[in-house]
C-alpha positions as CSV (number, residue, x, y, z in Angstrom):
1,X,109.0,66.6,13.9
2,X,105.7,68.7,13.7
3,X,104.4,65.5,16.3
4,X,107.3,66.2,18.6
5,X,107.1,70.1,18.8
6,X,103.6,69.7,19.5
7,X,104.1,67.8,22.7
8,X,106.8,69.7,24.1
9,X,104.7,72.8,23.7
10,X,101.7,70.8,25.4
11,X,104.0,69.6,28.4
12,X,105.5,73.6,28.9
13,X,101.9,74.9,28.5
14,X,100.7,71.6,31.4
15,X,104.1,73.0,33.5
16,X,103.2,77.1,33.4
17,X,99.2,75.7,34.6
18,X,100.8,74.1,37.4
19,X,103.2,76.6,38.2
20,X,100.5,79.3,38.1
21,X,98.1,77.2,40.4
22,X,100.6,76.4,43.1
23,X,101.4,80.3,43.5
24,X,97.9,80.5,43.4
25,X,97.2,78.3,46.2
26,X,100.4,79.6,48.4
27,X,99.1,83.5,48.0
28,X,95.6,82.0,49.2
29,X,96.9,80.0,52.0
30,X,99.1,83.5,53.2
31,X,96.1,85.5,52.5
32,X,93.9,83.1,55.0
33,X,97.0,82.7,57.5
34,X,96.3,87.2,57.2
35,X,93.0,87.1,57.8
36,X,92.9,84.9,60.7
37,X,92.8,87.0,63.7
38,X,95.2,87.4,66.8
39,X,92.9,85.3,69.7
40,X,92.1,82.1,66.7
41,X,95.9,81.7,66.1
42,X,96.0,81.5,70.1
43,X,93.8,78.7,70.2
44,X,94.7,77.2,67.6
45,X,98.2,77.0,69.1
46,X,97.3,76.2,72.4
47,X,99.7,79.1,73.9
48,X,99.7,82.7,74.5
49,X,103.3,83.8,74.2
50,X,104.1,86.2,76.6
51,X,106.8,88.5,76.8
52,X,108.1,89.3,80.5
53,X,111.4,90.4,82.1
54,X,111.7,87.1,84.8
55,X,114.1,89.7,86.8
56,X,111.4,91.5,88.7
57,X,110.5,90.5,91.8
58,X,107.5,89.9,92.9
59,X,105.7,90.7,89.5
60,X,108.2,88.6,87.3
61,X,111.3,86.4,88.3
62,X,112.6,82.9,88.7
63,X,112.6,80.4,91.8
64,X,115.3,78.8,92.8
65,X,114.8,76.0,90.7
66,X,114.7,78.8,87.4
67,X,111.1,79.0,87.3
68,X,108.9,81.9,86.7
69,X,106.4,83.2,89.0
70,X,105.0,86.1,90.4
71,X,102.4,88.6,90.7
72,X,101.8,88.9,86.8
73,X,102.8,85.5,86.4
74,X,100.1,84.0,88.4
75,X,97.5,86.6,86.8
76,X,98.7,86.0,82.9
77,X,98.4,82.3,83.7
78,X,95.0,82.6,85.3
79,X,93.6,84.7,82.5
80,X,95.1,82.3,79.8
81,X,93.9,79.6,81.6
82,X,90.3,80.9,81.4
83,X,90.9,81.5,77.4
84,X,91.6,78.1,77.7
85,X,95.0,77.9,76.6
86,X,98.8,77.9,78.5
87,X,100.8,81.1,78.8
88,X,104.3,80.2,77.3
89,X,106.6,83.1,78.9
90,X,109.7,84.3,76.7
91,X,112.0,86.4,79.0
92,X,112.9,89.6,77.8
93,X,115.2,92.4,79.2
94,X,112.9,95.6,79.4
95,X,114.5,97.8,77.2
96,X,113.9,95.1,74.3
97,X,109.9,94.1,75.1
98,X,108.3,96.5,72.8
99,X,111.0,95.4,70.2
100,X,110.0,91.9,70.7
101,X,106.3,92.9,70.7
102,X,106.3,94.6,67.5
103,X,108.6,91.6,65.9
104,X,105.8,88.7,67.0
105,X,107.9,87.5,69.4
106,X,105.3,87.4,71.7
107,X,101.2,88.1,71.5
108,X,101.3,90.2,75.0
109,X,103.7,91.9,77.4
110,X,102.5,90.6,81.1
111,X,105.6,93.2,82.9
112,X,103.3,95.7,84.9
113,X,103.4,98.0,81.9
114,X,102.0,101.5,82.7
115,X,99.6,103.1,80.6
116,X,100.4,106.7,79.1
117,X,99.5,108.6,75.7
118,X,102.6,107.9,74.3
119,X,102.1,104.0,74.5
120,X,98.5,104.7,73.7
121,X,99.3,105.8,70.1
122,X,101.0,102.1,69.6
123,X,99.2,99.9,71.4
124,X,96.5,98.7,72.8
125,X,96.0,97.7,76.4
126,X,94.0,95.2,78.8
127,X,91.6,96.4,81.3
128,X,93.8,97.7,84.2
129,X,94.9,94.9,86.6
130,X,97.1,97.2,89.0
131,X,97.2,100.6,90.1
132,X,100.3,102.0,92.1
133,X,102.8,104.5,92.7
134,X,106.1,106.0,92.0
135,X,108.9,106.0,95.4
136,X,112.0,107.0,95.9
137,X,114.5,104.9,96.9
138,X,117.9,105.7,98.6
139,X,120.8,104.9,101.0
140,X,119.3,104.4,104.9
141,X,122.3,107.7,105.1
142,X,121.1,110.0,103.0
143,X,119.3,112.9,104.6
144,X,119.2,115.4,101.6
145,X,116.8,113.5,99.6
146,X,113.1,114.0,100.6
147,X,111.0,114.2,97.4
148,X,111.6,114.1,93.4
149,X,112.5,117.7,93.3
150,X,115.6,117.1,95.1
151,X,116.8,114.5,92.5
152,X,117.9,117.0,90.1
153,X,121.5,116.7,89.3
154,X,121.9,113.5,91.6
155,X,123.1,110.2,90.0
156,X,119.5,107.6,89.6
157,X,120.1,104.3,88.3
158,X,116.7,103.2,86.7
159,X,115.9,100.5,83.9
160,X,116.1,101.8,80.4
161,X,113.2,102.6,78.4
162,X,110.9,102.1,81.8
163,X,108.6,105.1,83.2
164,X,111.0,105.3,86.1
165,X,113.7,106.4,83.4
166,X,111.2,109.2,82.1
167,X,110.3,110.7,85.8
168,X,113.9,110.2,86.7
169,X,115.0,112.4,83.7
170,X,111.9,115.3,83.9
171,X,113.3,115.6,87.5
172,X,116.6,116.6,86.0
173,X,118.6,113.7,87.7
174,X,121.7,112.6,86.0
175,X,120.3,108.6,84.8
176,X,122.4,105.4,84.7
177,X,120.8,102.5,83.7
178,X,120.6,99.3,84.7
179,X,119.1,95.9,83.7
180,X,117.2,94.8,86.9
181,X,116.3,96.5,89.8
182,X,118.6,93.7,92.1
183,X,121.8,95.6,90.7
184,X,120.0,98.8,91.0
185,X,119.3,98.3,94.6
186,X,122.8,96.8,95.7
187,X,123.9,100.5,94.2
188,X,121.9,102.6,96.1
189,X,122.8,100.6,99.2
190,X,126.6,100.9,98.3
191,X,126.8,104.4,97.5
192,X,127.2,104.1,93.9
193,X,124.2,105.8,93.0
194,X,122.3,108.6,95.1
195,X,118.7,107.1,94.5
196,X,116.8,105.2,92.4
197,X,112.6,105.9,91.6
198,X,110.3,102.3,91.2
199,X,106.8,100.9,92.1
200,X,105.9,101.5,95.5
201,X,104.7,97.7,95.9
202,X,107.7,96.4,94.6
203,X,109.7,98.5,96.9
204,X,107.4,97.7,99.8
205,X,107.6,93.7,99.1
206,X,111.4,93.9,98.6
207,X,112.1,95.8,101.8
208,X,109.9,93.4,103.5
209,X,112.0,90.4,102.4
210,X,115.1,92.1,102.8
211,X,115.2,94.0,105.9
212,X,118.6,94.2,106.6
213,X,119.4,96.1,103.1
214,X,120.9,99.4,104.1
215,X,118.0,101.4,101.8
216,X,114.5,103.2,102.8
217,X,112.1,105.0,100.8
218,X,112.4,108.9,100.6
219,X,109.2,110.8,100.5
220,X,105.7,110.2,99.7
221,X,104.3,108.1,96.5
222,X,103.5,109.8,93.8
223,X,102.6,110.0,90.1
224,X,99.8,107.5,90.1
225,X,99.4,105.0,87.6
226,X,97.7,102.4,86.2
227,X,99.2,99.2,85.0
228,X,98.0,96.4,82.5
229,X,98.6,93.9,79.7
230,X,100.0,95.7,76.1
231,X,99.3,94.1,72.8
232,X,99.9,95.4,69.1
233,X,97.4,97.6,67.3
234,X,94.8,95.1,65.7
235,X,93.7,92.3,68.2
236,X,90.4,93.3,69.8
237,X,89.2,89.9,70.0
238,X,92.2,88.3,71.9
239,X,92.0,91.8,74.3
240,X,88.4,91.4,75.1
241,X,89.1,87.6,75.9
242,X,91.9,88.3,78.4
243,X,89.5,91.6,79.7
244,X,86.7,88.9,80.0
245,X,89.1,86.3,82.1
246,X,90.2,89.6,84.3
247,X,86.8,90.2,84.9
248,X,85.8,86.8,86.3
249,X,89.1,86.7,88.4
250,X,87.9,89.6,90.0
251,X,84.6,88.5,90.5
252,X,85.3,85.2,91.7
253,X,87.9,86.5,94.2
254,X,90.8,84.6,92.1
255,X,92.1,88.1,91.8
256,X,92.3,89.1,95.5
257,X,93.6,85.7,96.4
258,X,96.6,86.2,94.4
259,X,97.3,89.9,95.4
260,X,97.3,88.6,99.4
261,X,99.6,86.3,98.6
262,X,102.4,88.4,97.4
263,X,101.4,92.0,98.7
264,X,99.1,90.6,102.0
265,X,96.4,93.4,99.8
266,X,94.0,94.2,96.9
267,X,96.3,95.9,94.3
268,X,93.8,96.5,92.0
269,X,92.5,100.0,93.7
């Protein structure tokens, strides 16, 4: 009897060992998982997820065939290209891509993303890669609207949660949103809105391809800005990788090659 309680204690003590060194080795292997930084679980995954709208022409949106491309597209894919990995893009409406940044969804939002103080407390940003403008948009009509002090109490459809939105609503303007600047567009040109405020290249490419929309621009541009690639607090390493790759596009003339090609100009001035 003695014999057998002796064996069962041996065989709980062996089990509570075993039990204590898995947990152990789990808590280690999370703590090393921790520790490894933003740019090694890049490489080691072979993909830099990045977070982008895909409805936003000619920065980010799909091709007939449902393929992404654009401005930021070709850059992101450049720069991961030089960190020697593949940019795998996960579409995201606007008002959700700091939500999806913050979740790990993605390592990088590649959406022209303008930097200001208020972002600045939160994240952390890429060397610049475009600099541009605010414009006002409206019907080919209107007449009364000549500047961004005459868009006080006038309906503006904007994207949520976009600069545009916070211009729009220090200019007093009574703000709809939308979720693409397509619909916002086909607004302004049916009367639906009064105006709408957005980059001054996008407006300029978008009027180009589609001359016969009944909008024009209002007014001068204005409220410079400078746009580039946000990531969470905490990844200097993977930052001054894709800073290094931006570098060498510009350099090598990568960079110009792929602003003539969608704005016929350097963008990066």
């Amino acid at each position: 009897m003695k014999k057998t309680i002796f064996a069962l204690l041996v065989v709980f003590l062996m089990t509570l060992f075993t039990v204590g060194c898995g947990s152990q080795q789990t808590a280690t292997k999370k703590e090393e998982v921790k520790s490894a930084n933003l740019l090694e679980t890049v490489k080691q995954r072979g993909t830099i997820k990045v977070g982008t709208e895909g409805t936003y022409p000619p920065f980010t949106f799909k091709n007939e065939k449902g393929e992404l491309q654009g401005f930021d597209v070709d850059i992101i894919n450049e720069v991961a290209k030089r960190i020697g990995v593949k940019a795998e893009f996960v579409p995201t409406e606007w008002k959700a891509m700091f939500t999806g940044l913050d979740s790990e969804r993605f390592d990088v939002i590649a959406n022209q993303v303008s930097i200001n103080e208020t972002r600045l407390q939160k994240y952390d940003f890429s060397t610049p890669y475009t600099v541009s403008g605010a414009q006002i948009i409206v019907n080919k009509n209107n007449s009364n609207i000549h500047g961004i002090e005459d868009l006080k109490g006038r309906k503006v459809g904007v994207t949520q949660g976009s600069n545009w939105e916070e211009i729009a609503k220090k200019a007093g303007a009574e703000v709809q949103h939308y979720k693409g600047a397509n619909e916002i567009f086909a607004d302004v040109a049916n009367g639906r809105i009064e105006a709408s405020v957005n980059d001054r290249l996008f407006v300029a490419e978008y009027l180009l391809k589609n001359p016969n929309q009944n909008i024009k621009t209002a007014g001068k541009t204005f409220d410079e800005s400078k746009m580039a690639f946000a990531f969470r607090k905490g990844s200097p390493e993977l930052i001054a990788e894709v800073n290094k790759a931006l570098k060498e596009i510009q350099s090598d003339g990568t960079y110009v090659k792929i602003a003539q090609k969608w704005f016929g100009e350097d963008v990066s001035k």
